[in-house]
Each structure stands twice: as structure tokens, then as C-alpha cells.
VORO-964479 format. One record per residue (C-alpha): residue number from 1; residue in three letters; x, y, z. Coordinates in Angstrom, 3 decimals. Example, Ala and Ser with C-alpha at 12.3 -4.5 7.8 and 13.67 -1.06 7.14 Angstrom:
// VORO-964479
num:1 residu:ALA px:12.300 py:-4.500 pz:7.800
num:2 residu:SER px:13.670 py:-1.060 pz:7.140
***
This chain:
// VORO-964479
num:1 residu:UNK px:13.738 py:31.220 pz:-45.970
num:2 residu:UNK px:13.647 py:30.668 pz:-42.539
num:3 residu:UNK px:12.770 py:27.294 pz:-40.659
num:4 residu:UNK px:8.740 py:26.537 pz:-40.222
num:5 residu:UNK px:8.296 py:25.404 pz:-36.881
num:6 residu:UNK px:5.980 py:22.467 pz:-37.650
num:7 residu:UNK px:4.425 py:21.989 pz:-34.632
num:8 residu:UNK px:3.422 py:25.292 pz:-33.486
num:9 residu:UNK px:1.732 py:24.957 pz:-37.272
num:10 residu:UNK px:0.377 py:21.644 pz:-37.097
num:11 residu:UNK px:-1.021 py:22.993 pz:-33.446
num:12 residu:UNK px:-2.611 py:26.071 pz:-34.612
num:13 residu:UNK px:-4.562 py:23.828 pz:-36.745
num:14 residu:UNK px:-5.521 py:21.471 pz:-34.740
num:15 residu:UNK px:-7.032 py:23.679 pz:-31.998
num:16 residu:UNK px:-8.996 py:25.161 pz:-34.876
num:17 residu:UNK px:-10.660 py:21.739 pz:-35.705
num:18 residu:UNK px:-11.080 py:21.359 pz:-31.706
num:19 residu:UNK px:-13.031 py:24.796 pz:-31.861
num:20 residu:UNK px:-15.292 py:23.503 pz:-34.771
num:21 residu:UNK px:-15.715 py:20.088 pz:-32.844
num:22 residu:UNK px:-14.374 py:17.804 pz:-35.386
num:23 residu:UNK px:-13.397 py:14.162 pz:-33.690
num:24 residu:UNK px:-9.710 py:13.641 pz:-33.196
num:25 residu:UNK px:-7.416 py:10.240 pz:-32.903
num:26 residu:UNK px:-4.402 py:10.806 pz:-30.915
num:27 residu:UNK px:-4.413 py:14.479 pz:-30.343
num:28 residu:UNK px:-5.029 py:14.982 pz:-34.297
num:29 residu:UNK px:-8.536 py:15.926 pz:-36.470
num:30 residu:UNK px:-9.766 py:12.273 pz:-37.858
num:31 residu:UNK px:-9.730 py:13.710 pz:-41.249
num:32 residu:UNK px:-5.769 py:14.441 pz:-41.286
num:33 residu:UNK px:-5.686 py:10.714 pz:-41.269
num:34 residu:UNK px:-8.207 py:9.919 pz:-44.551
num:35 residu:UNK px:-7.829 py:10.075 pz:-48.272
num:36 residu:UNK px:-4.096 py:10.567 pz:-48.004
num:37 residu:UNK px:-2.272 py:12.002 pz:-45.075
num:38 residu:UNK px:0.274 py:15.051 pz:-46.079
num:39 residu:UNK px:3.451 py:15.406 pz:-44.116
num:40 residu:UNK px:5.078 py:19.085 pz:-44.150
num:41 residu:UNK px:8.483 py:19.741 pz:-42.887
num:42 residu:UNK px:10.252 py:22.949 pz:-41.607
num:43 residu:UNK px:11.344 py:23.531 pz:-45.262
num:44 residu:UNK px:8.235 py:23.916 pz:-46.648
num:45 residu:UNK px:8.034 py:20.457 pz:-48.418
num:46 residu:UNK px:4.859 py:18.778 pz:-48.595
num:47 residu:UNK px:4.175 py:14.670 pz:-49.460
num:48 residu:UNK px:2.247 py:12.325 pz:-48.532
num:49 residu:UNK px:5.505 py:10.214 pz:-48.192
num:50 residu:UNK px:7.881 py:10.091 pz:-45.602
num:51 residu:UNK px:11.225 py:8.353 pz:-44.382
num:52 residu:UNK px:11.123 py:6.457 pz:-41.357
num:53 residu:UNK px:14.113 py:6.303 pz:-39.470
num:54 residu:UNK px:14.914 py:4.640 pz:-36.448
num:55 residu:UNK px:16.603 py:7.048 pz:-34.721
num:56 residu:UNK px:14.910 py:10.397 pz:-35.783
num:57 residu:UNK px:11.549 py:9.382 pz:-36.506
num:58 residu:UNK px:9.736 py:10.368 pz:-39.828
num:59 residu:UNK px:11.495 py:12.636 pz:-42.016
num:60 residu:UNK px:11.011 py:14.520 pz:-45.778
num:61 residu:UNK px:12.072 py:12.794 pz:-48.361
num:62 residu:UNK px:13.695 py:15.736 pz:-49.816
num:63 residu:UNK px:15.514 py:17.822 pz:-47.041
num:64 residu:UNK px:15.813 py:15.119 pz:-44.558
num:65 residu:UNK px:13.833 py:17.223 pz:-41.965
num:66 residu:UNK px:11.278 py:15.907 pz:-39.418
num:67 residu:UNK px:7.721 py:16.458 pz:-40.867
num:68 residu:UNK px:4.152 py:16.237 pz:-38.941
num:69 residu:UNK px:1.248 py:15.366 pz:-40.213
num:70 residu:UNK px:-0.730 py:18.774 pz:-41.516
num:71 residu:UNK px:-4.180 py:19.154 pz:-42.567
num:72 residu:UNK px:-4.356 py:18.273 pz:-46.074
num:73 residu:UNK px:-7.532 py:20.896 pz:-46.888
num:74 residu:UNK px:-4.866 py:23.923 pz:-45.486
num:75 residu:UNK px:-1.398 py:22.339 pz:-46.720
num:76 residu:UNK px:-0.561 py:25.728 pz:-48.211
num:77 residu:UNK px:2.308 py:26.698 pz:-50.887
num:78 residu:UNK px:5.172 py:28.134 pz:-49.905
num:79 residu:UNK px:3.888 py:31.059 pz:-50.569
num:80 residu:UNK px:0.967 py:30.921 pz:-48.433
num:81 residu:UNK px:3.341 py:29.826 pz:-45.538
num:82 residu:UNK px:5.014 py:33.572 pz:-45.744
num:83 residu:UNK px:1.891 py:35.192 pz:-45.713
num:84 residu:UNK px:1.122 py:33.101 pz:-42.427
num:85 residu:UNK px:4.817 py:33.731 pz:-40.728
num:86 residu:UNK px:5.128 py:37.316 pz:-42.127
num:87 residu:UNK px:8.186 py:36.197 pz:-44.179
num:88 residu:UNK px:9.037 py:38.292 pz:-47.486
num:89 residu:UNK px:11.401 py:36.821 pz:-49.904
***
């Protein structure tokens, strides 16, 4: 599977939720925020957990990977993520 580039994903989003008008707290939707935040990373993973490390910032707890915050409505399965980057497995 090839890498997920996490912020052009975690972009598209958000300029989605800018179209609909939804309030935003430093340059992410409000909502990302509430009842449980969900990191994804360019792996795929998806938790509401992260590492924080010092020198790379917040990371998956599985791969090691950076991860951004995603919407948590749209955090889609693997599965869905190759139907969104035109992978096939």
C-alpha cells in the first residue's frame, strides 16, 4: 500500500467544512476537536491516541508515523482510503 499523504487528506477535508461554514480553531473544523479527536497516519492507522515525541511531534502508536488530526465523521477504513486515492490491492 502506498503512503497516505495526511495532509493533503486532512486539507481536502477541511476546505470542505470551510465550504459548509462550520467554525474552525486553528485552521481545523471545531468538531475535529469534540467527543474524541481521531489521529490517522500515512499507514492508514486510525486512534484517538498518539505518541508525543519531542523531536518529531505526534506520531501512531503502531507504525511510528506522524498522524494529523482527521475528521472523525469521515475517518474511513482502509478500504475507503483506496477508493479515495485510486489504489487497488
Amino acid at each position: 500500500m502506498d503512503p497516505i499523504d495526511v495532509s493533503v487528506f486532512q486539507k481536502e477535508q477541511a476546505d470542505r467544512c470551510r465550504e459548509a461554514g462550520e467554525k474552525f480553531f486553528m485552521d481545523l473544523p471545531d468538531r475535529w476537536y469534540a467527543n474524541g479527536p481521531m489521529y490517522l497516519c500515512e499507514n492508514g492507522h486510525v486512534s484517538g491516541n498518539y505518541l508525543k515525541s519531542e523531536e518529531k511531534g505526534a506520531l501512531c502508536l503502531a507504525c511510528f508515523k506522524p498522524v494529523g488530526l482527521v475528521d472523525p465523521k469521515e475517518t474511513p477504513l482502509e478500504s475507503h482510503f483506496d477508493e479515495l486515492f485510486g489504489r487497488t490491492g
